[in-house]
C-alpha positions as CSV (number, residue, x, y, z in Angstrom):
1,X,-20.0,12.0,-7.4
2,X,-17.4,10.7,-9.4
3,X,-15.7,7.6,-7.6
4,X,-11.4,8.1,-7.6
5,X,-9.8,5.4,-10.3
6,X,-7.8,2.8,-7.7
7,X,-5.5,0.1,-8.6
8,X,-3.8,-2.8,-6.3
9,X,-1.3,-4.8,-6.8
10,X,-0.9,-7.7,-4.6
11,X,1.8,-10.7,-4.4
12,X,4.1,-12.0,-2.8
13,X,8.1,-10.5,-1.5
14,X,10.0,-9.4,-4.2
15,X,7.8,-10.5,-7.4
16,X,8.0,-7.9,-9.0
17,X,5.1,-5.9,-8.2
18,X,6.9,-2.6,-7.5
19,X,8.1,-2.9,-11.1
20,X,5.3,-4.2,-12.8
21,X,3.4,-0.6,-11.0
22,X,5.8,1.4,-12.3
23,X,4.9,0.4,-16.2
24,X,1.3,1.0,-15.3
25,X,1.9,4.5,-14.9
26,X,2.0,7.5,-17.1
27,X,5.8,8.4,-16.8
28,X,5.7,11.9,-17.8
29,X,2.6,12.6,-15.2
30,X,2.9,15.3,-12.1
31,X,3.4,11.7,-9.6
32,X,3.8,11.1,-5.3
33,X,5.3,8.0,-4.0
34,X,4.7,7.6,-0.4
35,X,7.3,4.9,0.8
36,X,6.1,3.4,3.9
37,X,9.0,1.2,4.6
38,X,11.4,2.8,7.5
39,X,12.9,-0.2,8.4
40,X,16.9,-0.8,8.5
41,X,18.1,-2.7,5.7
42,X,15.9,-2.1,3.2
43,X,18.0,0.8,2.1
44,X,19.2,-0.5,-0.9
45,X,15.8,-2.2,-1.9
46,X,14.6,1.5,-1.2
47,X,17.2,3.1,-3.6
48,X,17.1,0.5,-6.7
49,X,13.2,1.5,-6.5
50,X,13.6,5.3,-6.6
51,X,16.5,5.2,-9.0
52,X,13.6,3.2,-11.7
53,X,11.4,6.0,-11.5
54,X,11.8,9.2,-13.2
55,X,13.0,11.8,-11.4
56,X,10.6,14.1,-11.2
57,X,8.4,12.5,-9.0
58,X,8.2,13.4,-6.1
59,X,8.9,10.6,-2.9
60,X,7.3,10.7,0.8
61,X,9.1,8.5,2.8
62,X,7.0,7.8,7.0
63,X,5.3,5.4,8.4
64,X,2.5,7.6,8.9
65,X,0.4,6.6,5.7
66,X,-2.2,9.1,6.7
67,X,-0.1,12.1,6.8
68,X,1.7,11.0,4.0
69,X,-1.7,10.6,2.2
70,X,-2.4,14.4,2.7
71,X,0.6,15.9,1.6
72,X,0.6,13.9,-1.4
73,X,-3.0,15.1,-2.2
74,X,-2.1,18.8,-1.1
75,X,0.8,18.7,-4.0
76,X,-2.3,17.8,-6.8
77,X,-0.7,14.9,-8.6
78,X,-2.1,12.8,-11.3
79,X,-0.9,9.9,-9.9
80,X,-0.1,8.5,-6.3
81,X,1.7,5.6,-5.7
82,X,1.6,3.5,-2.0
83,X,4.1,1.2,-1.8
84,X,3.6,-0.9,0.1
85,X,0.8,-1.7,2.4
86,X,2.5,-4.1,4.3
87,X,5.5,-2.3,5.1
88,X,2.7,0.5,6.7
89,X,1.0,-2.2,8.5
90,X,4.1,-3.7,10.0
91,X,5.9,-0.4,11.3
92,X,2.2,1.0,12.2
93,X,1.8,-2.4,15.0
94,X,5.9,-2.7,15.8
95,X,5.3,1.3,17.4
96,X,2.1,0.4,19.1
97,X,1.8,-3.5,19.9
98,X,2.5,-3.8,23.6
99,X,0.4,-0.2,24.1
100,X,-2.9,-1.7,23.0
101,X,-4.4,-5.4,23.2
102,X,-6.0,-6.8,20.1
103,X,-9.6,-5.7,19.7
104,X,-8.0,-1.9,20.9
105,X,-5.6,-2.8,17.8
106,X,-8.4,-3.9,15.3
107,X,-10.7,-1.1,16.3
108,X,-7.5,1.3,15.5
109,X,-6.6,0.2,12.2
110,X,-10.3,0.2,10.9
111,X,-10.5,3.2,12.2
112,X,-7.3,4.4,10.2
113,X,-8.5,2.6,6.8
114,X,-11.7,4.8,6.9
115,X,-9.8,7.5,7.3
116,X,-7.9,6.5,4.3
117,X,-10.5,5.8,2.7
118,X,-11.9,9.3,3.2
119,X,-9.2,11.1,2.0
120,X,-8.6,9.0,-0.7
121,X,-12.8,9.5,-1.8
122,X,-12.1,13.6,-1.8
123,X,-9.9,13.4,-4.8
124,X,-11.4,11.4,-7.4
125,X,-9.3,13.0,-10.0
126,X,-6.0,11.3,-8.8
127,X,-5.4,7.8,-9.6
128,X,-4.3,5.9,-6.1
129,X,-2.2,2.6,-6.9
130,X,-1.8,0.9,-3.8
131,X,1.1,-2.4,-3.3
132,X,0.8,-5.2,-1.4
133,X,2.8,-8.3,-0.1
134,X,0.7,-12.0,0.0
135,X,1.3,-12.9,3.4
136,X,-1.3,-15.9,4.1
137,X,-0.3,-18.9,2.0
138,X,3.0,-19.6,4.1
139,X,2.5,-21.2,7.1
140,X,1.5,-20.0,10.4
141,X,3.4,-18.1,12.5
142,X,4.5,-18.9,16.4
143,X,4.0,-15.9,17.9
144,X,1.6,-13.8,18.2
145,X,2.4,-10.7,16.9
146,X,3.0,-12.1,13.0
147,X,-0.2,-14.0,13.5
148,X,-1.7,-11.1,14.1
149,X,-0.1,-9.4,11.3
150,X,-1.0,-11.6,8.8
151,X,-4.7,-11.7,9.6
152,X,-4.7,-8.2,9.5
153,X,-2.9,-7.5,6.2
154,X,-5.2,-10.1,5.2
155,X,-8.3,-7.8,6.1
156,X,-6.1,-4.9,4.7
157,X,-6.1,-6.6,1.2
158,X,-9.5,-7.7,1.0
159,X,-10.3,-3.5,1.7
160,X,-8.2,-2.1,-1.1
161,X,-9.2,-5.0,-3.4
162,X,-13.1,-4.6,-2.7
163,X,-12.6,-0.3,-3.4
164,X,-10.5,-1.0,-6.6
165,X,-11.3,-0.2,-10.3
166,X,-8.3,-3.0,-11.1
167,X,-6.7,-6.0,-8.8
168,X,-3.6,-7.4,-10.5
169,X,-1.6,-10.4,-8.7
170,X,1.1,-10.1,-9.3
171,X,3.4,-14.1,-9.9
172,X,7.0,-14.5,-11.0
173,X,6.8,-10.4,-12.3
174,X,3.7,-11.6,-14.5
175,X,0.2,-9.7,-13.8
176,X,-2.9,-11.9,-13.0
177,X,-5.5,-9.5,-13.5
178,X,-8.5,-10.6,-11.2
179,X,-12.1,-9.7,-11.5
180,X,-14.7,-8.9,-9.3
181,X,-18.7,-10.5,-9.0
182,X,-20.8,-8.1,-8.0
């Protein structure tokens, strides 16, 4: 079986990662970007992204990264771009965090990853380049819902890293490209 080719990026709010995926790219190439962030007032942030990329890629804007995931694949791109992880993560707990208590929440969101993951592992021909905020070098939040966040994303990074072909950090819109020991 031929493994899919993934890339993630990973760093911290607004350093440039979204930009330095975009040059990583093939330009010209059949491309899905499946924008997870549905938040208010990140419209503009949302708009300055899609107006760097060329137009004839194709954009999937929901929270639901899963469902998102399979339309993208359905359309047969070469490319797929997630942007971003975090944003997916965050609405994904805001619409279920006083439904579930935390172990229901952990076992939910592995559960989601593998299905990911699945889908993901059916199309080795597309190359997947997932994004990523750094959350856990700032300090620790007071309540428990961020805390919980954070750990999680954590967990949620270490996943895409560990499946990835490349992991580029990405510091002051300059790539750290990191390497794995296996």
């Amino acid at each position: 079986m031929r493994w899919p080719v993934e890339t993630f990026v990973l760093g911290a709010a607004h350093s440039g990662k979204s930009e330095w995926a975009l040059t990583q790219l093939n330009l010209d190439a059949p491309t899905t970007v499946i924008g997870t962030a549905v938040l208010s007032g990140l419209e503009d942030r949302i708009n300055s992204l899609k107006n760097a990329r060329p137009k004839h890629w194709k954009h999937l804007e929901s929270g639901d990264l899963f469902d998102q995931l399979k339309l993208a694949f359905a359309a047969a791109p070469d490319q797929i771009v997630i942007d971003s992880l975090n944003q997916w993560l965050a609405n994904y707990l805001l619409d279920s965090w006083l439904k579930y208590d935390r172990k229901q929440h952990e076992a939910r969101i592995t559960l989601e990853l593998e299905r990911l993951f699945h889908i993901i592992d059916a199309h080795p021909s597309t190359h997947v380049l997932s994004v990523s905020s750094e959350v856990g070098a700032g300090i620790t939040p007071p309540d428990e819902l961020s805390r919980f966040f954070r750990q999680t994303l954590g967990h949620v990074n270490q996943r895409f890293a560990a499946r990835a072909n490349t992991v580029v950090q990405i510091v002051a819109g300059l790539p750290i490209f990191m390497t794995k020991v296996r």
